[in-house]
C-alpha positions in Angstrom: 0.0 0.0 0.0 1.2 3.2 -0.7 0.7 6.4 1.3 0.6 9.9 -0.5 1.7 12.3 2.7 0.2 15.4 2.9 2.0 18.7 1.9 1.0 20.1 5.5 -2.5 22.0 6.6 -4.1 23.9 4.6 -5.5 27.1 6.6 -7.9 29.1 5.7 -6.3 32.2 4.3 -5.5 29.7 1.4 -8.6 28.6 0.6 -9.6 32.0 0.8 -6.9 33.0 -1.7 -7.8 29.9 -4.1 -11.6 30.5 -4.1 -10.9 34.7 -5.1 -8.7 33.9 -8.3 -11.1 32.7 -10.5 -13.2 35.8 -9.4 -10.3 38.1 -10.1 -9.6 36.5 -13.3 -12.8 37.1 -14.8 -12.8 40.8 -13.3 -9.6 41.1 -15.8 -10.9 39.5 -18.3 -14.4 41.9 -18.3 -12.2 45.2 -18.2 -9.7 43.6 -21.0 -12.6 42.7 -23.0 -14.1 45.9 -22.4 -10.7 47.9 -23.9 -10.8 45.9 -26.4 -14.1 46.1 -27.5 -13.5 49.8 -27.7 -10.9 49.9 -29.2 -12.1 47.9 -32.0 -15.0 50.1 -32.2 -13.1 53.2 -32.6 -9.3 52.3 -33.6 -10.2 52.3 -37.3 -11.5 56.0 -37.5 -8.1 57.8 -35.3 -5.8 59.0 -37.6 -2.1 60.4 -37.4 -2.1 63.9 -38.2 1.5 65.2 -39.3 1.8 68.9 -40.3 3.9 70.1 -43.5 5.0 73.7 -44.8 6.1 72.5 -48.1 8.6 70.0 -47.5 9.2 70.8 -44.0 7.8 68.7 -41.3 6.3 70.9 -38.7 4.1 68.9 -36.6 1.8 66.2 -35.8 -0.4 64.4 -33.9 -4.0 62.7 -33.7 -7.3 62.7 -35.0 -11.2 61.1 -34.8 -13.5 60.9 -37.9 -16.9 61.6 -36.2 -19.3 61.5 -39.6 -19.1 58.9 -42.4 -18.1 61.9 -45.0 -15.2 62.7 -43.4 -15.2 65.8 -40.9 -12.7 65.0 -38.4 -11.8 66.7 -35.4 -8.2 68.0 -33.6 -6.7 70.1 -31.9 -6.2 73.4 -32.6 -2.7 73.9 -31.4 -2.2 70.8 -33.6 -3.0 72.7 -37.0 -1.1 75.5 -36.0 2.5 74.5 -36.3 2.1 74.7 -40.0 1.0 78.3 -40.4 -1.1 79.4 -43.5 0.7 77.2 -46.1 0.8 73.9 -44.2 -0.6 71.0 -45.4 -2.1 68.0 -43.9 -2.2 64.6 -44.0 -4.1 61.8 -42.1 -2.9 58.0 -42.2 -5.3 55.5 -40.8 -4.0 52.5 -38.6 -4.9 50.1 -42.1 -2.4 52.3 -44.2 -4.5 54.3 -46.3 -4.0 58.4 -46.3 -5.3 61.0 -47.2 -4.9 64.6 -48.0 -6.9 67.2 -45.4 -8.2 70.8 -44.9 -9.0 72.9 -42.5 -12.8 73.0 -42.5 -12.5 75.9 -39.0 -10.6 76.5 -36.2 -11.8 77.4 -32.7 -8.1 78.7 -30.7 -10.4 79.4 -27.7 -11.6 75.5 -27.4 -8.7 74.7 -28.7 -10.4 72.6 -31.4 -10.2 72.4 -35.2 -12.2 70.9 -38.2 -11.0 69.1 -40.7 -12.0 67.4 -44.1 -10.8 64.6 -45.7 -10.3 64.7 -49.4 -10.6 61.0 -50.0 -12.2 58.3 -48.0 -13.2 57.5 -44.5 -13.1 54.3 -44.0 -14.6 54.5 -40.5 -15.8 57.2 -38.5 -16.8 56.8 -34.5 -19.7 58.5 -32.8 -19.5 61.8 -30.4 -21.4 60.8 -27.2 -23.0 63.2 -24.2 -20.1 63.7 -21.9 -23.0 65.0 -19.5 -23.2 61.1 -18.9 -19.7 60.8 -17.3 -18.9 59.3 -13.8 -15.8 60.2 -11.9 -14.3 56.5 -11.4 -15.4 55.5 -14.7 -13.4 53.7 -17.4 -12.4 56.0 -20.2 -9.9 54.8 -23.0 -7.6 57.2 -25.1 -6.4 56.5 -28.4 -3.8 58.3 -30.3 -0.1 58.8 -31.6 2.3 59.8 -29.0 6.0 60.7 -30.3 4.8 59.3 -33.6 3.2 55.4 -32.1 0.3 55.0 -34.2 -2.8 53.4 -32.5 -1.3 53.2 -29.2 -3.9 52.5 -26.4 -4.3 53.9 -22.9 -7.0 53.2 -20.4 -7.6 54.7 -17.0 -10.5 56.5 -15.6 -12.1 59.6 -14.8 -10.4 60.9 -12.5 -12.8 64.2 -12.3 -15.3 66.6 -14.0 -16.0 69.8 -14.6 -12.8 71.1 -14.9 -11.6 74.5 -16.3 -8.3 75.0 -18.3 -6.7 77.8 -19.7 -6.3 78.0 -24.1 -3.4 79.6 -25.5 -5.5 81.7 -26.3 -6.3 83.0 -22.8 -9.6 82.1 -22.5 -10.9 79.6 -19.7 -12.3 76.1 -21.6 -14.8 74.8 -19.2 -16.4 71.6 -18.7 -12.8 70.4 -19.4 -13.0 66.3 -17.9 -9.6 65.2 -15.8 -8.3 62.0 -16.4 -5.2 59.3 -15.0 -5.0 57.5 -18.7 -1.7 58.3 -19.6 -1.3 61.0 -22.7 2.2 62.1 -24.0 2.8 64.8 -27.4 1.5 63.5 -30.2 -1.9 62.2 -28.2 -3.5 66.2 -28.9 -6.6 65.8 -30.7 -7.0 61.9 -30.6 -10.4 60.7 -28.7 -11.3 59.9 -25.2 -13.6 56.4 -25.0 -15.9 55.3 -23.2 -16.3 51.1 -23.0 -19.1 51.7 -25.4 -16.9 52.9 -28.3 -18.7 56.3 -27.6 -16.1 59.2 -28.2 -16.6 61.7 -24.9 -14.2 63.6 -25.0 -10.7 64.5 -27.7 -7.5 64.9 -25.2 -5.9 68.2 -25.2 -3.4 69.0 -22.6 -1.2 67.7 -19.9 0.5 68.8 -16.9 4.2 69.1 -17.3 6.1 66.8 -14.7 3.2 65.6 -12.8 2.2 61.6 -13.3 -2.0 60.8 -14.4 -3.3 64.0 -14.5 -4.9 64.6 -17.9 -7.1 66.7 -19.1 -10.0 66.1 -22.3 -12.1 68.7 -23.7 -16.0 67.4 -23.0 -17.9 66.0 -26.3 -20.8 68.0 -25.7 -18.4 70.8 -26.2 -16.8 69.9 -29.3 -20.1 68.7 -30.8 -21.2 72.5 -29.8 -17.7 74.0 -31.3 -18.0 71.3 -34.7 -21.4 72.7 -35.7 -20.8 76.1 -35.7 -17.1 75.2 -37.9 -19.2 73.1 -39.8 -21.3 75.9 -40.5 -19.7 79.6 -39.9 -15.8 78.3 -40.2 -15.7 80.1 -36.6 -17.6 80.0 -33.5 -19.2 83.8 -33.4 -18.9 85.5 -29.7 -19.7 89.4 -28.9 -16.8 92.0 -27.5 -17.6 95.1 -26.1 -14.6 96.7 -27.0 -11.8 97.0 -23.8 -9.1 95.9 -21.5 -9.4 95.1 -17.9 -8.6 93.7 -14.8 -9.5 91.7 -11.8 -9.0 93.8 -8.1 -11.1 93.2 -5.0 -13.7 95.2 -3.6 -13.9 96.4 -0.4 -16.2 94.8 2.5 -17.9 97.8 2.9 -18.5 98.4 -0.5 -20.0 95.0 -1.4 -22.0 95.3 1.9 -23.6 98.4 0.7 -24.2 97.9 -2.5 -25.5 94.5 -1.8 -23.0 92.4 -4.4 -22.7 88.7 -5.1 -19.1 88.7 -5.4 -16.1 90.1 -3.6 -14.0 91.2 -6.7 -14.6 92.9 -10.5 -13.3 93.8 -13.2 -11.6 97.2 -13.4 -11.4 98.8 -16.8 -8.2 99.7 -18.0 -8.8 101.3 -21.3 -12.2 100.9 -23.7 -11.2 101.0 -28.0 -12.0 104.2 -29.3 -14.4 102.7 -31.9 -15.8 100.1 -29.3 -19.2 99.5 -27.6 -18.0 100.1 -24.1 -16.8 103.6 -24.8 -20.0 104.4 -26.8 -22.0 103.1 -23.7 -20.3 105.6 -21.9 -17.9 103.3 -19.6 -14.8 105.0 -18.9 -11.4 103.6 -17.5 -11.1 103.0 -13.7 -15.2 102.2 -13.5 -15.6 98.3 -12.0 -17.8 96.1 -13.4 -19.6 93.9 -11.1 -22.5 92.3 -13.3 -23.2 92.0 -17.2 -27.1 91.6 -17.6 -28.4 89.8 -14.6 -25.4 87.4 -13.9 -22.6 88.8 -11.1 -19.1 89.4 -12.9 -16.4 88.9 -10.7 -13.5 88.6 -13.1 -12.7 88.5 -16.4 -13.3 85.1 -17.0 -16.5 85.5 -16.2 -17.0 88.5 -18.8 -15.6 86.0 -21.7 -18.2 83.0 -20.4 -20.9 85.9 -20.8 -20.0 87.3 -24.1 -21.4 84.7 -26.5 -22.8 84.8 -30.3 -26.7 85.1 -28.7 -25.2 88.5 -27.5 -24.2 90.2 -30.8 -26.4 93.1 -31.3 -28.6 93.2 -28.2 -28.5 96.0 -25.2 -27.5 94.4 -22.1 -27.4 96.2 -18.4 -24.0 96.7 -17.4 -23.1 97.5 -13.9 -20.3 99.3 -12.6 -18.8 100.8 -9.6 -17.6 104.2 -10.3 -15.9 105.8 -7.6 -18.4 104.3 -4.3 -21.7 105.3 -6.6 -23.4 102.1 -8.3 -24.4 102.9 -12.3 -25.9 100.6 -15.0 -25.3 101.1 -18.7 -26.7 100.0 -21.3 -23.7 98.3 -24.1 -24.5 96.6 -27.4 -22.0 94.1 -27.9 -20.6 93.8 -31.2 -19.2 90.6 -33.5 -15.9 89.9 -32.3 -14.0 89.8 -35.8 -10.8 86.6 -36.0 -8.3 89.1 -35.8 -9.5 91.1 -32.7 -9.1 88.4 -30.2 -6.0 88.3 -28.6 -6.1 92.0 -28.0 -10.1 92.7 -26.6 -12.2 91.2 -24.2 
């Protein structure tokens, strides 16, 4: 007879640590299966942008298809590098390239346009970011240092984010996440399991580790349309410079205000609709219609396309007295915003 001995007790942390793998395993195997499904879903339609002036490479970096006739969208930094005479060319993860133009360009999303002048041969669908969970798993797709179709997961790390453009203007509703973006990543989409594009990546912060920001799809579908449509989003200017400075306690008590700080005016344009209104340098705004203005981001949140053309209540502080006038904003022309708010 032959006796098998035992290797020694089993206790119960084993067993424990036996019965969990199986459980663990298929855990794994849901979130691999779920990054893969997505990126099968969407892989096909992210291209690799790279930049030209003539025969000079001067950039590149990624794109997403997002309609079957092939508007695609990017960053608008991105586009830049090649000034007026660049041209641009998108190369799909199967091989196939194609030629592309600039269709509009948003510096203040920082997002761009673009139209292919051959075939799409897959294009990925622009979701409602409004959807988003923090702790949800969001996948980024794009070309960093030059890596075609190179895959990043992580999650959302947080919402409702603001982030500055180059252009100085705050982009809000900006979504924060830990999956890993490097150069070359700008303009590429942010995925949700569903192969539903929520966001297209955009920035990251210089020598920290997971923090990554995505401008929101229901942004971008906002921007797209009107690039579809205008080449440009439209927003209103009034026409001067300003600054944020802090109001006195007494003065906000008195005068009842929302908000400790304004906006001091620093100079109006002689032709502008802040001058004509009658504002005059030194006078602080502290609300544009009926919202409270306590910088000047909030006057650039404020100043939108619906405003062109229509008398809004202005309030100032001038001196300690409390005065309302009434300023037409006017179209803010391409070429007049990096100097007026």
């Amino acid at each position: 007879m032959t006796f098998i001995s035992s290797p020694g007790p089993i206790d119960d942390a084993s067993l424990r640590s036996h019965a969990t793998e199986p459980q663990e395993t298929a855990l794994l195997d849901a979130y691999s299966r779920a990054v893969i499904g997505a990126v099968e879903r969407v892989g096909p339609a992210v291209v690799h942008l790279q930049i030209a002036e003539g025969e000079r490479p001067r950039g590149s970096g990624s794109g997403i298809v997002f309609t079957p006739d092939g508007y695609l969208l990017t960053n608008s930094h991105v586009i830049a590098a090649g000034g007026r005479g660049r041209h641009i060319r998108a190369t799909f993860p199967d091989g196939r390239s194609s030629a592309a133009r600039v269709v509009g360009d948003d510096p203040d999303t920082d997002l761009a346009v673009l139209r292919l002048e051959g075939d799409a041969p897959a294009s990925a669908r622009l979701g409602d970011s409004r959807n988003l969970k923090v702790g949800q798993l969001v996948i980024a797709i794009g070309n960093p240092f030059g890596f075609q179709c190179t895959v990043t997961a992580g999650v959302v790390s947080a919402l409702g984010r603001s982030l500055r453009a180059r252009s100085g203007r705050l982009i809000d509703s900006i979504i924060q996440t830990d999956a890993a973006l490097n150069p070359g990543n700008s303009g590429g989409p942010l995925v949700t399991a569903d192969g539903t594009v929520v966001g297209i990546n955009t920035a990251i912060i210089a020598m920290a580790q997971g923090i990554c920001f995505s401008i929101s799809a229901n942004t971008v579908a906002f921007v797209a349309s009107r690039l579809i449509r205008d080449g440009r989003v439209r927003r209103s200017y009034i026409g001067l410079s300003g600054q944020n400075v802090p109001l006195p306690r007494r003065v906000v008590r008195f005068h009842e205000l929302a908000r400790e700080s304004g906006v001091r005016i620093e100079a109006t344009a002689p032709d502008g609709a802040a001058r004509a209104a009658g504002l005059l340098g030194g006078d602080i705004i502290v609300a544009f219609g009926e919202q409270a203005v306590g910088d000047v981001d909030d006057l650039h949140r404020l100043l939108t396309e619906e405003r062109v053309g229509v008398a809004v209540p202005v309030t100032v502080l001038r001196g300690t007295e409390k005065r309302i006038f009434r300023v037409v904003p006017r179209e803010m022309k391409p070429a007049s915003r990096e100097a007026e708010e």
